[in-house]
C-alpha positions in Angstrom: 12.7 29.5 15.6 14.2 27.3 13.1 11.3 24.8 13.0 8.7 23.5 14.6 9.3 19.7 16.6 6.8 17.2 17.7 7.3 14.7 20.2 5.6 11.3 20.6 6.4 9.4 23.9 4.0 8.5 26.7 6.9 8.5 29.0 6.6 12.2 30.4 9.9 12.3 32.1 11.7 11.6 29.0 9.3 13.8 26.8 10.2 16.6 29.1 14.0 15.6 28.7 14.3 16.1 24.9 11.6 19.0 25.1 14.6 20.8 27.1 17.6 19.7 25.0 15.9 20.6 21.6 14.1 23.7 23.2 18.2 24.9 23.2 18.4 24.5 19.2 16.3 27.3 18.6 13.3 24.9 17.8 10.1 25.2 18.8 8.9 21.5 21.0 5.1 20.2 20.9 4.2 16.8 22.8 1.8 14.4 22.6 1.2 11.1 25.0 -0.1 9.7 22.0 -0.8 9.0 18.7 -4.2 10.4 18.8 -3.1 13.3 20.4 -0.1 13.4 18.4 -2.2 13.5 14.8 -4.2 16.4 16.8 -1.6 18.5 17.1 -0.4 17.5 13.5 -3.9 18.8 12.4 -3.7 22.1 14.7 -0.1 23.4 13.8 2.3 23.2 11.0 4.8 20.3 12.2 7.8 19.9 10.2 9.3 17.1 12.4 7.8 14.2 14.2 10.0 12.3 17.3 7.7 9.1 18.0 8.2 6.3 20.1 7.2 2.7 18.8 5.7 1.6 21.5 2.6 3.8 22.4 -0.8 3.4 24.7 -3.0 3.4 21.7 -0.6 2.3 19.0 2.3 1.8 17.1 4.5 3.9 15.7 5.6 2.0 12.7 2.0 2.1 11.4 1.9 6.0 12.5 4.4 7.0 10.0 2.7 5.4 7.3 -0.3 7.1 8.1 1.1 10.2 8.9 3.5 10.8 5.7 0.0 9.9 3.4 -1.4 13.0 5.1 1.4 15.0 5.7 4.3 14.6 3.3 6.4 16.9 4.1 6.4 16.4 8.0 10.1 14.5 8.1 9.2 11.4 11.1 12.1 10.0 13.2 11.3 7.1 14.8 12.2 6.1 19.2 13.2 2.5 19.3 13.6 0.9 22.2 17.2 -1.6 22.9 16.6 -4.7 20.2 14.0 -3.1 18.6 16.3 -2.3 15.5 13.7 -3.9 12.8 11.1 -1.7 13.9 13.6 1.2 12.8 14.2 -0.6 9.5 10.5 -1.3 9.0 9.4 2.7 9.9 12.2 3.8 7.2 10.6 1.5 4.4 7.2 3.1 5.5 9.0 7.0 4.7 10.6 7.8 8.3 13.8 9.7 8.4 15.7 7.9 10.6 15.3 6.1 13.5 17.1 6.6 17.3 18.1 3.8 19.7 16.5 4.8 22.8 19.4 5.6 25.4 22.7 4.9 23.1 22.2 7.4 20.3 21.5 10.6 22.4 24.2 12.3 20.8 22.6 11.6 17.4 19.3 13.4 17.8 20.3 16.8 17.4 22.5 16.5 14.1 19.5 14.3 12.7 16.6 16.7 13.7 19.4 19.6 11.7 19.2 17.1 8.3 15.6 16.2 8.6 15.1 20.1 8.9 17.0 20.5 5.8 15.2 18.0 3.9 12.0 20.1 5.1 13.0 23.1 3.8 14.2 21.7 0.6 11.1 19.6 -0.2 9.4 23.0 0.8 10.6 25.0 -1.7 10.6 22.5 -4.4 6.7 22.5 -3.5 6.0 26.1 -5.1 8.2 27.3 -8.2 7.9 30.3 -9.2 8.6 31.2 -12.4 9.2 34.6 -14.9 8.0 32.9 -17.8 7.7 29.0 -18.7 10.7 26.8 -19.0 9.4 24.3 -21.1 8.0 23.7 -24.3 6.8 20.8 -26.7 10.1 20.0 -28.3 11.2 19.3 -24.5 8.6 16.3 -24.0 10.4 13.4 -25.5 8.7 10.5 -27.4 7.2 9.8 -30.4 5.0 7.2 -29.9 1.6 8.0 -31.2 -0.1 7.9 -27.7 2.1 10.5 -26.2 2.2 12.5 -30.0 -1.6 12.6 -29.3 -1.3 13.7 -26.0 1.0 17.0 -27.7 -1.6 17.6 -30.1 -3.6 18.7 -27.7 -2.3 20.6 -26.0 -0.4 22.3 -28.7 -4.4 23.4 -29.5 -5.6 24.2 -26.5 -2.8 26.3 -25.4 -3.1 29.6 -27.2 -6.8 29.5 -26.1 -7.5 31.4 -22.7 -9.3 28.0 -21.7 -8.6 25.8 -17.8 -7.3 22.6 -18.4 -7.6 19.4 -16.8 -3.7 17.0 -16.6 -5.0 12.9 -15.7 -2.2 10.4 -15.3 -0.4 8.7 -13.0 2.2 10.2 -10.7 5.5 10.6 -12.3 3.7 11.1 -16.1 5.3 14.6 -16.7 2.1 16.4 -15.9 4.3 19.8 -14.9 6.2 19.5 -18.1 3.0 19.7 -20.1 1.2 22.5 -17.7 4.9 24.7 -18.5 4.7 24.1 -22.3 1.1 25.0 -22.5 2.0 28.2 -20.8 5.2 28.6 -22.7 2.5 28.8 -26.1 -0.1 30.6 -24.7 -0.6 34.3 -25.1 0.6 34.8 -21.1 3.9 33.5 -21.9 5.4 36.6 -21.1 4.1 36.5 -17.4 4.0 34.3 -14.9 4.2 30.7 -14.5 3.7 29.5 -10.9 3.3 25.6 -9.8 2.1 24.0 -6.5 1.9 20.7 -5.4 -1.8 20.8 -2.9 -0.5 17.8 -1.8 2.5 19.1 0.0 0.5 21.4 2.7 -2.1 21.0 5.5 -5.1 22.8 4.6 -4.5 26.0 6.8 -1.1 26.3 5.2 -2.2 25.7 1.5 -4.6 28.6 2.4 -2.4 31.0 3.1 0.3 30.0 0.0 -2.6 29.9 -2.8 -4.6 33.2 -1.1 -2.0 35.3 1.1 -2.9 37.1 4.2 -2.9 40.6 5.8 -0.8 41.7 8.2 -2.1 40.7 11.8 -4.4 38.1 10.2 -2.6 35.5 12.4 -0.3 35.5 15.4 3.6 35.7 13.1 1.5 37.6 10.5 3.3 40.7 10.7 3.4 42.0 6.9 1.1 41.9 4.3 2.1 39.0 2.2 0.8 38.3 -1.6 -0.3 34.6 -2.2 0.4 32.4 -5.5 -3.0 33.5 -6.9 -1.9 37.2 -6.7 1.2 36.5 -8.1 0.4 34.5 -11.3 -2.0 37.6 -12.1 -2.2 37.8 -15.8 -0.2 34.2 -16.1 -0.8 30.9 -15.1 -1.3 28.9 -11.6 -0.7 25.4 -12.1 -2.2 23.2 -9.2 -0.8 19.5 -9.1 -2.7 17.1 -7.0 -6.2 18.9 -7.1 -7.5 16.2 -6.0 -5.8 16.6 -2.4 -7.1 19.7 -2.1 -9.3 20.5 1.4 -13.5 20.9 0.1 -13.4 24.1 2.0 -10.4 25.6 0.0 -12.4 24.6 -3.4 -15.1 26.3 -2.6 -12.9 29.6 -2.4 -11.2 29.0 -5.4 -14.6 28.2 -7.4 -15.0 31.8 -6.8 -11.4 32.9 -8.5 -12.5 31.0 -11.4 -16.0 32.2 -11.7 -15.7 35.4 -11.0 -11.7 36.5 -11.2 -11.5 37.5 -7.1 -10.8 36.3 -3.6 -10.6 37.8 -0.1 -7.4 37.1 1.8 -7.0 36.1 4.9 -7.3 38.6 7.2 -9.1 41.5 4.7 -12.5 42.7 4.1 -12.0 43.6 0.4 -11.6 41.5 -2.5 -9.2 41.1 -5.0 -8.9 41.0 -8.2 -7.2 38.6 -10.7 -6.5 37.3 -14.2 -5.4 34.0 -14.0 -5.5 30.9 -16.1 -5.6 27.8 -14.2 -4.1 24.6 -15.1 -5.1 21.7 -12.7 -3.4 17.9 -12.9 -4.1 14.8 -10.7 -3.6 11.0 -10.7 -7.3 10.6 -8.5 -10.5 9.8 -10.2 -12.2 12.7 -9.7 -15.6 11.6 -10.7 -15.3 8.8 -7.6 -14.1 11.6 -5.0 -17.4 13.4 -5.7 -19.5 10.5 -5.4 -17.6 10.3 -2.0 -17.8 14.4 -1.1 -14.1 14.6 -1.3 -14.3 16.7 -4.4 -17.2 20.0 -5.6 -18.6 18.8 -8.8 -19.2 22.4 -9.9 -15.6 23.0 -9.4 -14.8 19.6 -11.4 -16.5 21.0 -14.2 -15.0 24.3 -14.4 -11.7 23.0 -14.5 -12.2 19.5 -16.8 -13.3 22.2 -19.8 -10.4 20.6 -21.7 -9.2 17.5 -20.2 -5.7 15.4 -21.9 -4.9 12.5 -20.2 -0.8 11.4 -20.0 0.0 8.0 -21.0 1.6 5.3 -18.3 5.2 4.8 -19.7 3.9 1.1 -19.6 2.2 1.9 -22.5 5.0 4.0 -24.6 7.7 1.6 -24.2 8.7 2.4 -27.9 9.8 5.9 -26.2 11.8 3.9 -23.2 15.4 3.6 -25.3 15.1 7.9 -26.5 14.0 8.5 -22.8 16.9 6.6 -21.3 19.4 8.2 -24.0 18.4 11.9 -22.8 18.7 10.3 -19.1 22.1 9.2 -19.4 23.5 12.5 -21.5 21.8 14.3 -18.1 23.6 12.4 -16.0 26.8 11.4 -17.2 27.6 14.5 -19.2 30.6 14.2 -21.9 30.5 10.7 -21.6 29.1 8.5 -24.5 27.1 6.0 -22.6 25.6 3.5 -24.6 23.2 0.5 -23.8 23.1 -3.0 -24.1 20.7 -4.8 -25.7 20.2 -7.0 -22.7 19.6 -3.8 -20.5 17.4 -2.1 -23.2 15.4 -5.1 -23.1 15.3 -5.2 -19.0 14.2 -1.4 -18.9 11.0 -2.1 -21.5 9.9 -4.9 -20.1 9.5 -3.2 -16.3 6.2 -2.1 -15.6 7.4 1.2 -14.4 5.1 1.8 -11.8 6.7 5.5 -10.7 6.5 5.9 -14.9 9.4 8.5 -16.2 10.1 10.0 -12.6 11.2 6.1 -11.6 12.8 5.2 -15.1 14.8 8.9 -14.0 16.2 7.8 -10.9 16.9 4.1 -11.8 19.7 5.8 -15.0 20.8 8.4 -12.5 22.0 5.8 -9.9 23.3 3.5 -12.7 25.2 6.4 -14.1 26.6 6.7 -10.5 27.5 3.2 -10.3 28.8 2.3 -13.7 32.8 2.8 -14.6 32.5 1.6 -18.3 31.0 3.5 -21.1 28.2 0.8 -21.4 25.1 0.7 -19.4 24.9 -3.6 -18.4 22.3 -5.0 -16.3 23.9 -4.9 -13.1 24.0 -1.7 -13.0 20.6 -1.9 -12.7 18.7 -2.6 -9.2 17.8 -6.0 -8.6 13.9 -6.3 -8.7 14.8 -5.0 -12.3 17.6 -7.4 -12.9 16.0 -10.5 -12.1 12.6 -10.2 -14.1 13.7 -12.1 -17.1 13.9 -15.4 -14.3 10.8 -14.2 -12.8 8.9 -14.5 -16.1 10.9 -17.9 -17.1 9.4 -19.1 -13.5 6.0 -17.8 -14.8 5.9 -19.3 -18.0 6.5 -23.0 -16.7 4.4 -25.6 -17.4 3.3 -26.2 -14.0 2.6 -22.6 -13.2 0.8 -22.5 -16.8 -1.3 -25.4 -15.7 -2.1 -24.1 -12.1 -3.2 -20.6 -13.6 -5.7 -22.4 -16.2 -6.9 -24.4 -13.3 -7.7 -21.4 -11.4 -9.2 -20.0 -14.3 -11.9 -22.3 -14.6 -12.4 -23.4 -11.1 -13.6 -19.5 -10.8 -15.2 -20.0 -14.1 -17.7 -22.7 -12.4 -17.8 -20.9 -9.4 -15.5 -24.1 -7.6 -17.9 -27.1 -9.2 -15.2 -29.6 -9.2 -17.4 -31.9 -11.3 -17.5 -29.2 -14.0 -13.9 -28.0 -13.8 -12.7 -31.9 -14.4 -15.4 -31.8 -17.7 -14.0 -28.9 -18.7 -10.1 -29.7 -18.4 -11.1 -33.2 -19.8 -9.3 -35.0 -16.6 -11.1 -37.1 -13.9 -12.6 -35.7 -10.4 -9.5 -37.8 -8.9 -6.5 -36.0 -10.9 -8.2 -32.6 -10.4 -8.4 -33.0 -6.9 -4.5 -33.9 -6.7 -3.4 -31.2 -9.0 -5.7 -28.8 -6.6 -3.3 -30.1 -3.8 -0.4 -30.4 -5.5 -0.3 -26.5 -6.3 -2.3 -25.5 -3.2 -5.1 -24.2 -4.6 -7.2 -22.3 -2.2 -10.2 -24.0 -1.9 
């Protein structure tokens, strides 16, 4: 089989339909009359792509693929609009589908899409675990010298030749991996293997058999031993991103690899043993999932021994104009791209939410779009291009006035009397000024 399919349509006699066409492709079909029973099934077997109609009993598919691509990110959704219903599609796309299908006039497109979203799958798939001889990074390949990211090397220059866990925090996007490789690449297992994994990426039952392996007949398809990522970073280091996603039950069972150096793999009766060093990273507050049961405190502990925290690139925008020089050598190799001072001054005044991963993708498609040797504004997307007029607009007088307003209005907990005092204007002009900017009341 070449994947496995899901469709999501309470109409049986079409369900049945594209259960029979994509049956032919070598896939293997699943269907659900609804979203309920369609996030069942999503729980029960690894789906790797999602049909849904938008028009469901007991919902709408829009909102399911929002839902469903927080929980399962690497399930690929294509979305069943009906005739006239094409800003659904556009809408379901925004929220992370695929694609999306006009319902009775793009037949013939459902097989070559369901072939690209399998390829996507696979590739996201593989780009999920890296398995490495030895570490590909080290310090001289994080770039910055602000002091808040220099600090941020220091330690883990230290900690690294000591056999200690450590504990990545920061935002998504902060270069978390980067640092996990270099610590490995200067610890005394840098001869042996570095192996990564995003726990975000799987459903629990699959995470369980990638970290711990199985035996053969442990599962209907099991049909050969196979080692797990554990077993295989044996003497190195297992770097696990997104901890924080990781199922309760699954940290229970790796508790034990780090207390005690074994597991049992699915399937077995024996245990087995390991030497691994484990480097954990997340953007979650950890402290607040265990307060909520989401995360084992005993487990927090055993990996937060040595915690660094990764700056926001918000906060290292001094590091913005060598980052976006590496960028632009990456991407438009042989060419001396240089950067205008207008565009310099657009990319450190963003706020970056993706941080470097974002700031890497906006150069890579300006690099794509640009035919002059200079880097100018419009190269770069529009939310980013406009911002100097959005803070003009925010720095008027009127919107400076209607923000102090607001300010003390909260201040005085909405005493009009008191906010007048305070602003040193009468109840009358306070009360047009409240309308005049539409205050909420």
């Amino acid at each position: 089989m070449i994947g496995n399919i899901l469709i999501i349509d309470d109409e049986e006699q079409l369900r049945k339909l594209l259960v029979r066409i994509i049956g032919l492709e070598n896939f293997k079909v699943e269907e659900a009359g609804t979203i309920k029973d369609g996030f069942d099934c999503l729980q029960r077997k690894q789906i790797d792509i999602v049909l849904c109609d938008v028009k469901l009993p007991d919902g709408n598919g829009v909102e399911f693929v929002k839902e469903a691509k927080s929980k399962y990110p690497l399930t690929e959704i294509i979305l069943l609009t009906a005739y006239g219903n094409i800003p659904d599609g556009v809408q379901a796309i925004k929220k992370g589908a695929f694609d999306y299908i006009t319902k009775g006039n793009d037949n013939d497109r459902i097989i070559p899409l369901l072939h690209q979203a399998m390829d996507k799958v696979l590739v996201q798939k593989r780009s999920a675990i890296k398995i490495q001889k030895k570490g590909t990074y080290d310090f001289k390949d994080i770039i910055g010298h602000s002091s808040i990211i220099q600090d941020a090397i220091n330690l883990a220059k230290k900690i690294a030749p000591v056999d200690t866990n450590v504990l990545l925090l920061g935002e998504t996007g902060t270069g978390k991996e980067i640092f996990a490789n270099a610590i490995h690449a200067n610890s005394k297992r840098s001869a042996n293997s570095f192996i990564a994994i995003n726990c975000s990426a799987f459903t629990k039952e699959l995470l369980e058999g990638e970290l711990f392996g199985h035996k053969a007949g442990a599962y209907t398809g099991a049909n050969k031993d196979k080692k797990g990522l554990i077993e295989l970073a044996d003497e190195g280091t297992l770097f696990l991103d997104e901890i924080g996603e990781m199922n309760i039950d699954l940290q229970a069972k790796l508790l034990r690899v780090i207390e005690n150096g074994e597991f049992i793999k699915l399937g077995d009766t024996k245990t087995t043993k390991v030497d691994v060093r484990i480097i954990a990273a997340t953007n979650r507050d950890l402290v607040k999932s265990i307060t909520t049961g989401e995360f084992r405190e005993d487990l927090y502990y055993r990996l937060n021994v040595f915690a660094i925290r990764l700056p926001a690139l918000r906060d290292r925008i001094e590091d913005i104009p060598e980052l976006a020089k590496y960028f632009l050598s990456k991407y438009a190799p042989g060419k001396e791209m240089k950067i205008s001072k207008d565009t310099l001054k657009l990319l450190q005044n963003h706020i970056w939410k993706g941080n470097i991963r974002e700031l890497r993708n906006v150069l890579e498609r300006a690099c794509i779009l640009t035919e002059t040797s200079e880097l100018l504004p419009e190269h770069l997307p529009y939310e980013i291009q406009r911002q100097d007029k959005t803070i003009t607009e925010n720095l008027s007088l009127a919107n400076v006035e209607k923000d102090h307003i607001q300010k003390v209005l909260a201040f005085t907990k909405g005493n009009k009397t008191k906010t007048a005092e305070y602003l040193g204007i009468g109840l009358t002009t306070l009360y047009r000024k409240i309308e005049e900017y539409h205050i909420d009341k």
